[in-house]
C-alpha positions as CSV (number, residue, x, y, z in Angstrom):
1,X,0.0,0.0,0.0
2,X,1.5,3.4,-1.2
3,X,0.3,6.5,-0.2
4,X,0.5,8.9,-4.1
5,X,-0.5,12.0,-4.7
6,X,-1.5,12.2,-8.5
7,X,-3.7,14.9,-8.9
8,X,-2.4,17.4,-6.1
9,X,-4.5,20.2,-5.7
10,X,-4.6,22.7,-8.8
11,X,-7.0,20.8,-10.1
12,X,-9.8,21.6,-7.7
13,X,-11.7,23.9,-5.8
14,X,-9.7,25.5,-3.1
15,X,-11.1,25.2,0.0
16,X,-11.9,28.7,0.5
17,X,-13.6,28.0,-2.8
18,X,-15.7,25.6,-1.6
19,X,-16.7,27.1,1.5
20,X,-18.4,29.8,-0.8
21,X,-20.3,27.8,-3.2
22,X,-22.3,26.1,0.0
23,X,-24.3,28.8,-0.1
24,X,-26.1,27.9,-3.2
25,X,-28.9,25.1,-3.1
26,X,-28.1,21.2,-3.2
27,X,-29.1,20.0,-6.2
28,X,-31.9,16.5,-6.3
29,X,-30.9,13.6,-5.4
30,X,-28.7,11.6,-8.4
31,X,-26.2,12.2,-11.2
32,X,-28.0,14.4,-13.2
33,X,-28.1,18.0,-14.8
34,X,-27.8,19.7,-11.7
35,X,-25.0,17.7,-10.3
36,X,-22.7,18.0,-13.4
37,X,-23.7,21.3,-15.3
38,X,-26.1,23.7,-13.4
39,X,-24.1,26.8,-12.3
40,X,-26.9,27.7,-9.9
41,X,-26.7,24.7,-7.6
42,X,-23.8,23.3,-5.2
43,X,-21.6,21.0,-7.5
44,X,-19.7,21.1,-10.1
45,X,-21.4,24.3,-11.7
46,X,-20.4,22.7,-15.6
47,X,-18.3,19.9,-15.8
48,X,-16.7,20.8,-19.3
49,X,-13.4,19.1,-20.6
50,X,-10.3,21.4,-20.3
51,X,-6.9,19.2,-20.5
52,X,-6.7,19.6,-16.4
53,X,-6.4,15.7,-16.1
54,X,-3.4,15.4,-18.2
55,X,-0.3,15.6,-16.3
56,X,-2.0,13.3,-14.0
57,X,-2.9,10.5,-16.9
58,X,1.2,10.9,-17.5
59,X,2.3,10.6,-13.7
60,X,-0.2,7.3,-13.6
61,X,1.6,6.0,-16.9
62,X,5.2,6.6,-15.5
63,X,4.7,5.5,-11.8
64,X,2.6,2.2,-13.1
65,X,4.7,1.2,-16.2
66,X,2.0,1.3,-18.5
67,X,2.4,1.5,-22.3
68,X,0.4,2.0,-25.4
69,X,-2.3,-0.9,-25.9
70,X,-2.2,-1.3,-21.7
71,X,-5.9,-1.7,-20.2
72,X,-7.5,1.2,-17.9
73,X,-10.8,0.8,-16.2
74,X,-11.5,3.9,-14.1
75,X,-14.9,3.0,-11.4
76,X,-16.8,6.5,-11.6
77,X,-15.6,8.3,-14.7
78,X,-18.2,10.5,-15.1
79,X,-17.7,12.1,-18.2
80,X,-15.0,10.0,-19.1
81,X,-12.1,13.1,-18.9
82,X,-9.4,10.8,-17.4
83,X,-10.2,8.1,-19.4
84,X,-9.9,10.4,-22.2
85,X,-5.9,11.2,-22.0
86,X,-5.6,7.6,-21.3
87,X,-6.9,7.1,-24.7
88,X,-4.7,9.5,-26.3
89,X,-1.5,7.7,-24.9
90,X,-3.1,4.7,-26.8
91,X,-4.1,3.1,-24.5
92,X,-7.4,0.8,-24.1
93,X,-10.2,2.0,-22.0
94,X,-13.0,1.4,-20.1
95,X,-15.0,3.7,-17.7
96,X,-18.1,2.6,-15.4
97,X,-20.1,5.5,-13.9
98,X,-23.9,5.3,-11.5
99,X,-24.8,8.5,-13.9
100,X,-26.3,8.0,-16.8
101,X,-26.4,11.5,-17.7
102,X,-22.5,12.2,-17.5
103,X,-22.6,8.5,-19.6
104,X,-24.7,9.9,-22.3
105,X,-22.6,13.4,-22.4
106,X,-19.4,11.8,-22.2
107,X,-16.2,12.8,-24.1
108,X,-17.3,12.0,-27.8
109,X,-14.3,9.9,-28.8
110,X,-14.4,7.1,-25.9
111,X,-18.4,7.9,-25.2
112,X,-18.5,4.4,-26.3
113,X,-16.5,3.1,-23.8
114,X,-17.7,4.3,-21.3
115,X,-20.8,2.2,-19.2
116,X,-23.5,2.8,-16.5
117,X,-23.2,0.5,-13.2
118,X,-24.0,0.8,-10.1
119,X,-22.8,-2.2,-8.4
120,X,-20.0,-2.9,-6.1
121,X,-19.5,-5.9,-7.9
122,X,-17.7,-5.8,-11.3
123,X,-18.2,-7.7,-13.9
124,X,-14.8,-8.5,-15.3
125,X,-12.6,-10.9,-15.2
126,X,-9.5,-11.4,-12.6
127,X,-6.6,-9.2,-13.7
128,X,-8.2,-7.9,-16.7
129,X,-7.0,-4.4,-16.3
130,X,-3.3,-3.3,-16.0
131,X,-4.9,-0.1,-13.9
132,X,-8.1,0.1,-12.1
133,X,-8.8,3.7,-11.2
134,X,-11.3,5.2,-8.7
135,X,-10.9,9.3,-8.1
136,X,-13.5,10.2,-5.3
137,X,-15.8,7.4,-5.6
138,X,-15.7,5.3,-2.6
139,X,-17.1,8.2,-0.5
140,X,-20.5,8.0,-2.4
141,X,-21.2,4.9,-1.6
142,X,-22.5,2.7,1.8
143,X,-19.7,1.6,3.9
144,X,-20.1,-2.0,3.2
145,X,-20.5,-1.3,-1.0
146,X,-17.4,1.0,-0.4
147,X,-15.3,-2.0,1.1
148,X,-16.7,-4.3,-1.5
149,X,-15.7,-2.3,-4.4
150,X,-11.9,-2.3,-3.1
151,X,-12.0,-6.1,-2.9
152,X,-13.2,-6.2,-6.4
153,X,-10.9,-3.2,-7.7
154,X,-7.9,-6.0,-6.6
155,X,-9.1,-8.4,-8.3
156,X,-9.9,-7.0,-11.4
157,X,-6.7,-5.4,-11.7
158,X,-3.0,-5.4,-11.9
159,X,-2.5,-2.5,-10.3
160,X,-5.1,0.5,-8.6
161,X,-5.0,3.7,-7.6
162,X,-7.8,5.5,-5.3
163,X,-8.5,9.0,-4.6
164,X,-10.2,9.7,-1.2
165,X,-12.2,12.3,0.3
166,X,-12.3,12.7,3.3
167,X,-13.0,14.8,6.7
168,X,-10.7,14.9,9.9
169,X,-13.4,16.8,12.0
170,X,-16.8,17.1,12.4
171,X,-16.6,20.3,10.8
172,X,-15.0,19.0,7.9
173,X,-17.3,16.3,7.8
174,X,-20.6,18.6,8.0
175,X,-19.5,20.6,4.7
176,X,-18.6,17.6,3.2
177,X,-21.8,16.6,3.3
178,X,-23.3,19.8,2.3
179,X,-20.8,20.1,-0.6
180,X,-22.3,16.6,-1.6
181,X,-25.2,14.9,-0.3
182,X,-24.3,11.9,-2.2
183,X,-21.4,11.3,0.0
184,X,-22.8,8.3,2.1
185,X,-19.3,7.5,4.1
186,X,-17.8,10.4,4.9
187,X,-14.3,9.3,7.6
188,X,-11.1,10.6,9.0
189,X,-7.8,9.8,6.6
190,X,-6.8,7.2,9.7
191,X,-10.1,5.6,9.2
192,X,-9.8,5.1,5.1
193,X,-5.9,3.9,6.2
194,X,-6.9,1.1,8.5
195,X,-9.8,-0.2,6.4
196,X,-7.4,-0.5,3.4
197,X,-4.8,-2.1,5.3
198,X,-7.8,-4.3,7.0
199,X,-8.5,-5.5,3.4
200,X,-4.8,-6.0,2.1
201,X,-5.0,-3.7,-0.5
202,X,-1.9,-3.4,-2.1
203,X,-2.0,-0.4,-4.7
204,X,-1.4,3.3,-4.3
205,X,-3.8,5.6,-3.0
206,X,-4.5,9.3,-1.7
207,X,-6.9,11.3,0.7
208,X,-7.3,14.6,0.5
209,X,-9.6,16.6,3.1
210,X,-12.0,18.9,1.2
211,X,-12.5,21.6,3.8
């Protein structure tokens, strides 16, 4: 287990940031319109593709060894961004997201790669991906499906990389909630630490407080 910070922070919200948008409305419940593209509720206010996600794409290639034709499933993938500079190092990808909005307006050239699923469970073979990917996904699910979808992620892949959010206070954990009422398990960076090294998990990972 390796603790790696890919995507650092330039490519988010600061926290300051954040902290400001909570006073606009949450949008309803799901993965839609709101969530993704309305500017006038809490979320991402547009989610439109800008290049932010390629340096990280290249610092998951170098640190994992992969190569052109390699296999890359990201769990969550949205609009498929990610997936998308995987796909222009030539690589072979695969993206599973609970939205089928973000799905349908996916990144035209992998849109059909990209799949919506909403079970812990995967449906792929042992090993079939050299990376398994999951940025901020684990959060928005129950704590039991969150654990589950580790053990799969392990099994499914070579090698895996998750990014974590998480909240170190109650505080912290409050606006994390606001921010996203989707979040189901919202824990501490020693919490997330433990449960992975409770499950064996052997890839790299990162936590990253949002407020």
């Amino acid at each position: 287990m390796q603790w790696l910070n890919i995507f650092g922070d330039s490519a988010k919200r600061s926290a300051e940031d954040r902290r400001a948008h909570l006073a606009k409305p949450a949008p309803a419940p799901g993965y839609g319109y709101d969530y993704f593209d309305n500017p006038d509720y809490i979320g991402y206010g547009g989610y439109r593709y800008d290049g932010r996600y390629r340096g990280a794409a290249e610092r998951m290639r170098d640190h994992f060894g992969l190569a052109t034709g390699s296999k890359v499933l990201e769990i969550g993938c949205a609009k498929g961004f990610i997936l998308y500079e995987f796909h222009v190092l030539g690589m072979d990808v695969t993206g599973l997201d609970a939205s089928s909005y973000a799905v349908a307006n996916g990144k035209a050239e992998i849109r059909d790669r990209l799949s919506v699923h909403t079970s812990p469970r995967l449906p792929f073979a042992d090993k079939t991906f050299d990376l398994v990917l999951a940025k901020e996904v684990l959060p928005h699910l129950e704590e039991r499906d969150a654990l589950t979808l580790i053990g799969e992620i392990m099994r499914v892949g070579k090698a895996a990389f998750l990014e974590l959010q998480c909240a170190d206070t109650p505080e912290s954990a409050e606006m994390m909630k606001q921010w996203d009422q989707t979040h189901q398990t919202i824990k501490s960076e020693a919490w997330w630490k433990d449960s992975l090294a409770a499950l064996n998990y052997t890839g790299a990972y990162h936590c990253r407080n949002l407020f």
